[in-house]
C-alpha positions in Angstrom: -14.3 -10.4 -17.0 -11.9 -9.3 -14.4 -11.9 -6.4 -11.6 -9.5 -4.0 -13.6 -11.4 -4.8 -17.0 -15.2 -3.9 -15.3 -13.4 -0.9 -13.3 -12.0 0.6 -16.9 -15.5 -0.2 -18.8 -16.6 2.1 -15.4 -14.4 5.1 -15.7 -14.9 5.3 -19.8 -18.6 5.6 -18.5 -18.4 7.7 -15.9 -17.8 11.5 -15.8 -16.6 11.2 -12.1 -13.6 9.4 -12.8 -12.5 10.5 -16.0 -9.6 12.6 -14.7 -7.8 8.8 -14.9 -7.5 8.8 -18.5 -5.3 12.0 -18.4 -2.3 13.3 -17.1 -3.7 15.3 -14.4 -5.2 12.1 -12.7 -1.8 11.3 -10.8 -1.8 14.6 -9.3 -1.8 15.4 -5.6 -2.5 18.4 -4.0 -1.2 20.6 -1.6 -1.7 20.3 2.4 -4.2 22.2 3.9 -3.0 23.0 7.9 -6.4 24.0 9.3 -8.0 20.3 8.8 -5.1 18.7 10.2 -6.9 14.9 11.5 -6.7 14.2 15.4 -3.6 12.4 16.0 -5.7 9.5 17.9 -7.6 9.1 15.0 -7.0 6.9 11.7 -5.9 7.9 8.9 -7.9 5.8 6.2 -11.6 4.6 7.8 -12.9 1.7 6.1 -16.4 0.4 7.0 -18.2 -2.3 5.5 -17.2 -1.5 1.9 -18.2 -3.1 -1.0 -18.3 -2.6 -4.8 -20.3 -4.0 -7.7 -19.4 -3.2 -10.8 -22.8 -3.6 -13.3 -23.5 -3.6 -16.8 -24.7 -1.2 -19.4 -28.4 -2.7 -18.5 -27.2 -2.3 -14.3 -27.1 -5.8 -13.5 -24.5 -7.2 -11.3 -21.5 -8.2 -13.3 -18.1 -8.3 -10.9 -18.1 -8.1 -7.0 -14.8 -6.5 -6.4 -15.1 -5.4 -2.6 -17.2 -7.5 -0.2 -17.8 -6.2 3.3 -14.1 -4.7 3.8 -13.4 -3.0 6.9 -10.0 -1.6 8.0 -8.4 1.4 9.3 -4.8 2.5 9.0 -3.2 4.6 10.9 -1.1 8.2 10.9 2.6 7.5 10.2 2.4 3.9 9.0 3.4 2.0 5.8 0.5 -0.1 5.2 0.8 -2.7 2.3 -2.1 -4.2 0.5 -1.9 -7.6 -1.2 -3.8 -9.6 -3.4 -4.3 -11.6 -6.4 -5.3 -9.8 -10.1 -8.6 -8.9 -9.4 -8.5 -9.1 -5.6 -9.7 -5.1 -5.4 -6.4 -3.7 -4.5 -6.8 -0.8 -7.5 -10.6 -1.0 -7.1 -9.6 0.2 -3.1 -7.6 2.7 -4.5 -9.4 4.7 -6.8 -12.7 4.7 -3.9 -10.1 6.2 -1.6 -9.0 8.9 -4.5 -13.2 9.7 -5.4 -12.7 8.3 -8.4 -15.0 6.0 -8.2 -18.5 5.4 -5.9 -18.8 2.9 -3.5 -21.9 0.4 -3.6 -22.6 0.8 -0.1 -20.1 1.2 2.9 -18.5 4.5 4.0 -14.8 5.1 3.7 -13.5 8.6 6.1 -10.0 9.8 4.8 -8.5 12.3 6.4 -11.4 13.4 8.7 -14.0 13.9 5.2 -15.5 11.7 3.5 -13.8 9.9 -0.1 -16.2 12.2 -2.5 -15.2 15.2 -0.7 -12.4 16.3 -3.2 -11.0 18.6 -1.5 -9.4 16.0 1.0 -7.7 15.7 -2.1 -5.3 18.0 -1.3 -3.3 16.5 1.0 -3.0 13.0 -1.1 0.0 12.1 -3.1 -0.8 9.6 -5.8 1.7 7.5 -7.8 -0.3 4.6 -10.3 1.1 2.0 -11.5 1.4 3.9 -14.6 2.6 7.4 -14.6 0.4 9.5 -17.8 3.2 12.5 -17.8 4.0 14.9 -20.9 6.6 13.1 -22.2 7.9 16.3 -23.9 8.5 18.1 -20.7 11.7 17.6 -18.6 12.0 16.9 -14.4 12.1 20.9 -14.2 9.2 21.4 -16.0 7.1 18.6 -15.3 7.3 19.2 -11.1 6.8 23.2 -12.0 4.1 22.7 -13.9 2.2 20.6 -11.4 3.0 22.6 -8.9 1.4 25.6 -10.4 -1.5 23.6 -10.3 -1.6 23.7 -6.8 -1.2 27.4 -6.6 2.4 27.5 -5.2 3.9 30.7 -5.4 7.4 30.7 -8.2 10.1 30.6 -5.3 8.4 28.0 -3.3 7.8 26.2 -7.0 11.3 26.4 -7.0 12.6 25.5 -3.9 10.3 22.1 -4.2 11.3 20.8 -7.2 15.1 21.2 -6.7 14.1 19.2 -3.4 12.2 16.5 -4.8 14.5 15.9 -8.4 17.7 15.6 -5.6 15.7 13.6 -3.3 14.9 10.6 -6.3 18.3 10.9 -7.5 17.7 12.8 -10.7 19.8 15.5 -11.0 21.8 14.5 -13.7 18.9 13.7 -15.9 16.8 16.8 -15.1 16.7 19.1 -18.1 16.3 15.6 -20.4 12.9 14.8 -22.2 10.5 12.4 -20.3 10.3 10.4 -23.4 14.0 9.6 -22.9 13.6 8.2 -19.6 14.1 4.5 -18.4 11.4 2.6 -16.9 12.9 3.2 -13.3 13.7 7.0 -14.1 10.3 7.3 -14.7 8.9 6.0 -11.8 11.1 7.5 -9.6 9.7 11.4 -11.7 6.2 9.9 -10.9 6.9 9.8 -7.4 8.6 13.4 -7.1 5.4 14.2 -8.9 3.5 12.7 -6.5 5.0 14.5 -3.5 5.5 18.4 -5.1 2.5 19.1 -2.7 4.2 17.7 0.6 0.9 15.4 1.0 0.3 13.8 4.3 -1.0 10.8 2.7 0.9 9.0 -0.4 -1.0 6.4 -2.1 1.5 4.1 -4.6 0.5 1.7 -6.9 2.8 -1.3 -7.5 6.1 1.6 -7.0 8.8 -0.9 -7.8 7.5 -2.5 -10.6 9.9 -2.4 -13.5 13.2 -1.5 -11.2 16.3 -3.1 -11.2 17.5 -4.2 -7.8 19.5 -0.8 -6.9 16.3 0.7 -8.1 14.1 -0.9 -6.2 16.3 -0.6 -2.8 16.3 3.2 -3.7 12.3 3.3 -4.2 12.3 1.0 -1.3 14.6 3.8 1.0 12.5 6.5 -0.4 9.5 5.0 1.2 11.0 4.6 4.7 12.0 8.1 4.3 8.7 9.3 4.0 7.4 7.6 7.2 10.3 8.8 8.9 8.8 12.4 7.9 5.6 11.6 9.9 3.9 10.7 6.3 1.5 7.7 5.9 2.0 5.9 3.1 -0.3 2.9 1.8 1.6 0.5 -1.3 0.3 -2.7 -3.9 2.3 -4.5 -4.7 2.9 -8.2 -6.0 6.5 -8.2 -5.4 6.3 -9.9 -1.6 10.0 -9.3 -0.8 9.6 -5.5 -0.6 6.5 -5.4 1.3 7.9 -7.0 4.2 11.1 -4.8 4.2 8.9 -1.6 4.4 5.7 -2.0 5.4 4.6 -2.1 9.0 1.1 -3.8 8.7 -0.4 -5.7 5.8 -3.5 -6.8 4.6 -4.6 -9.3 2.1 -7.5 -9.6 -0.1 -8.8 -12.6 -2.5 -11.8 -11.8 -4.2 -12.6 -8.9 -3.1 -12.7 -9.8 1.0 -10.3 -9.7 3.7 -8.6 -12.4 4.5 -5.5 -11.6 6.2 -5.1 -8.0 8.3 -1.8 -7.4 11.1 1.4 -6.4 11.5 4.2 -8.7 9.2 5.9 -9.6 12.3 3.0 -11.1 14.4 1.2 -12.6 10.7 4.6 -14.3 9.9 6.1 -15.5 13.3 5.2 -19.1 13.9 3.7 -19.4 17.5 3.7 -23.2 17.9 7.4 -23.2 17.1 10.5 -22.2 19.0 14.2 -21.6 18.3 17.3 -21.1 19.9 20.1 -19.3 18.6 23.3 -19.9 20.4 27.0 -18.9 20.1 29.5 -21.9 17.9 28.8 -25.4 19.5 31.4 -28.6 18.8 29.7 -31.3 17.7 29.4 -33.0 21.8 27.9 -30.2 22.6 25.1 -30.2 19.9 24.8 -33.6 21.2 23.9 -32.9 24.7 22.6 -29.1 24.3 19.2 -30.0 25.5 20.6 -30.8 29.0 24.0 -29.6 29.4 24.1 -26.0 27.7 25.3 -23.9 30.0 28.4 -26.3 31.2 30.0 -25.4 27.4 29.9 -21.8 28.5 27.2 -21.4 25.8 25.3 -18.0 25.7 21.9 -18.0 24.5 21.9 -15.2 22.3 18.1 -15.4 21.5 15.1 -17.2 22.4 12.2 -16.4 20.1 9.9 -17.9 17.4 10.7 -18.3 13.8 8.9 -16.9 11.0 8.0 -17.6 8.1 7.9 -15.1 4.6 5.4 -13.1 3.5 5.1 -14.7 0.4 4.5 -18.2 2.0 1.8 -16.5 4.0 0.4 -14.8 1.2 0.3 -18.1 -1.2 -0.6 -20.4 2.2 -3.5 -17.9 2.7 -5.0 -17.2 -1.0 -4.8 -21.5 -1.3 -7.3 -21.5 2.2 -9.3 -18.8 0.4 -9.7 -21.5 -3.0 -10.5 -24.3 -0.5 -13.0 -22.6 2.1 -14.2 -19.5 0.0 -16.4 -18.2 2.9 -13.6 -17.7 5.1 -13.5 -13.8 6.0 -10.8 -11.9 8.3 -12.7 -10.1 11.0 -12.2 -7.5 13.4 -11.8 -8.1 17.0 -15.3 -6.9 17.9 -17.2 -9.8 19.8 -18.9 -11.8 16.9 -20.8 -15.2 17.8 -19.7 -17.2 14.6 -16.2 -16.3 15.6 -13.2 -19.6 15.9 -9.9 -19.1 16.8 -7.2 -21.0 15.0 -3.5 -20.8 16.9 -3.5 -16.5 16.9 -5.7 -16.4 13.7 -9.3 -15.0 13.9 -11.4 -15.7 11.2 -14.9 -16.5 10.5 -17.2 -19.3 8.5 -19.7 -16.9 6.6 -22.4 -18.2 4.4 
């Protein structure tokens, strides 16, 4: 049995995270000034995390987080990779409350995941959005918003804002249940932001998009980091992780394998290029000695990189051969090697 199959037999079980079977789970709720989290300070706190999901008799039956430690950072896109069953949604619905870690802490916002009220300043778009397919644009980002207590003209004001911002204002007064796939994603994610959260949690947000749609999603995202919001995205689509995301981390099986920014995880250290202005053929010839006699400007010096999907598939194919092969942080650890600029560690 898989991750998302154990973590679904969990919520049908468990009163605690119940709100994901109805529409109300993908709310977010509105900002709440006076607990505003030191700017020095992460974001997201991760500590040692782990998650067992057990059976109807308690015994162990699916590890879906070992030992995961991370923080991320105020104002950053953060992406998290993985396999099916790596832990990605598992790590999403511990962050939301929705479901209990087996041991490990997790801070968010300054309070602690099972504090609900840090709720209030989360935006949460899932993979799949459960809206009342009977209500229009209008009415669906109204009547969310009155969940959050917002007065009628500020109601007002933010859904205008938000329809205009994911490009639905021709389609606002239509029925949900009319709605493309990429229509309604882009809804889910107005729905998402109607409380101006400070951190928006997406789930796979491009899945199901054409091209112009995902490029949209994909400018919406950098739109709200330029707004000083912290966003953290799944996704299996490589491609747009690496246009928007400023640090990564993969999992595989539940445990952290890969953790950086894309630049420094993709750029090849051992390797070097040279990009140069047009060369004739003599001068390709000779360009290791005589360069600068063809007038020849060197217009960068640097090393090359790779794409995140080769790192992805390179690193989830080390995971298969060495499974006790862990990520860690850069705290002084004996059992520590270095590999090039990777850090990992054997565990047994």
């Amino acid at each position: 049995m898989d991750t998302n199959e154990a973590a679904s037999q969990e919520a049908e079980s468990s009163p605690e995270s119940s709100p994901e079977s109805s529409p109300e789970s993908s709310v977010a709720v509105v900002e709440s000034p006076s607990s505003d989290v030191a700017s020095d300070e992460p974001v997201i706190k991760i500590r040692n995390l782990s998650k067992i999901y057990r059976d109807f008799w308690g015994r162990p039956k699916v590890q879906a987080l070992n030992s995961l430690s991370l923080d991320i950072n105020k104002g950053e896109v953060f992406g998290l990779l993985g396999p099916n069953g790596s832990g990605k949604t598992t790590t999403m619905k511990l962050l939301l409350g929705l479901l209990f870690p087996s041991s490990g802490e997790i801070t968010i916002l300054g309070e602690t995941a099972t504090n609900v009220e840090k709720n209030e300043r989360i935006g949460y778009l899932p993979e799949e959005s459960y809206l009342y397919k009977f209500l229009n644009a209008v009415e669906t980002l109204d009547f969310y918003g009155r969940l959050f207590n917002m007065t009628k003209a500020e109601r007002r004001e933010r859904v205008q804002h938000y329809i205009d911002m994911v490009g639905l204002s021709q389609a606002k007064h239509r029925q949900l249940k009319e709605y493309s796939k990429g229509m309604t994603r882009r809804i889910g994610l107005a729905q998402a932001l109607i409380n101006d959260p400070d951190l928006v949690l997406l789930d796979e947000p491009t899945t199901g998009l054409d091209p112009l749609g995902t490029r949209d999603m994909k400018d919406l995202i950098l739109k709200l980091k330029d707004a000083g919001k912290t966003v953290v995205m799944c996704s299996h689509l490589l491609a747009d992780v690496q246009d928007v995301c400023d640090r990564i981390a993969i999992l595989y099986e539940g445990e952290l394998k890969q953790l950086g920014r894309v630049e420094d995880l993709l750029t090849e250290q051992n390797r070097t290029q040279l990009m140069t202005s047009k060369l004739d053929e003599s001068a390709i010839a000779e360009v290791t000695e005589v360069l600068d006699r063809h007038g020849a400007t060197i217009e960068s010096v640097d090393h090359p990189t790779s794409t995140l999907e080769e790192l992805f598939l390179r690193t989830v194919e080390e995971s298969r051969e060495r499974p006790g092969r862990r990520f860690v942080a850069e705290e002084p650890v004996s059992n520590v090697v270095s590999e090039g600029s990777e850090r990992v560690a054997d565990v047994d």
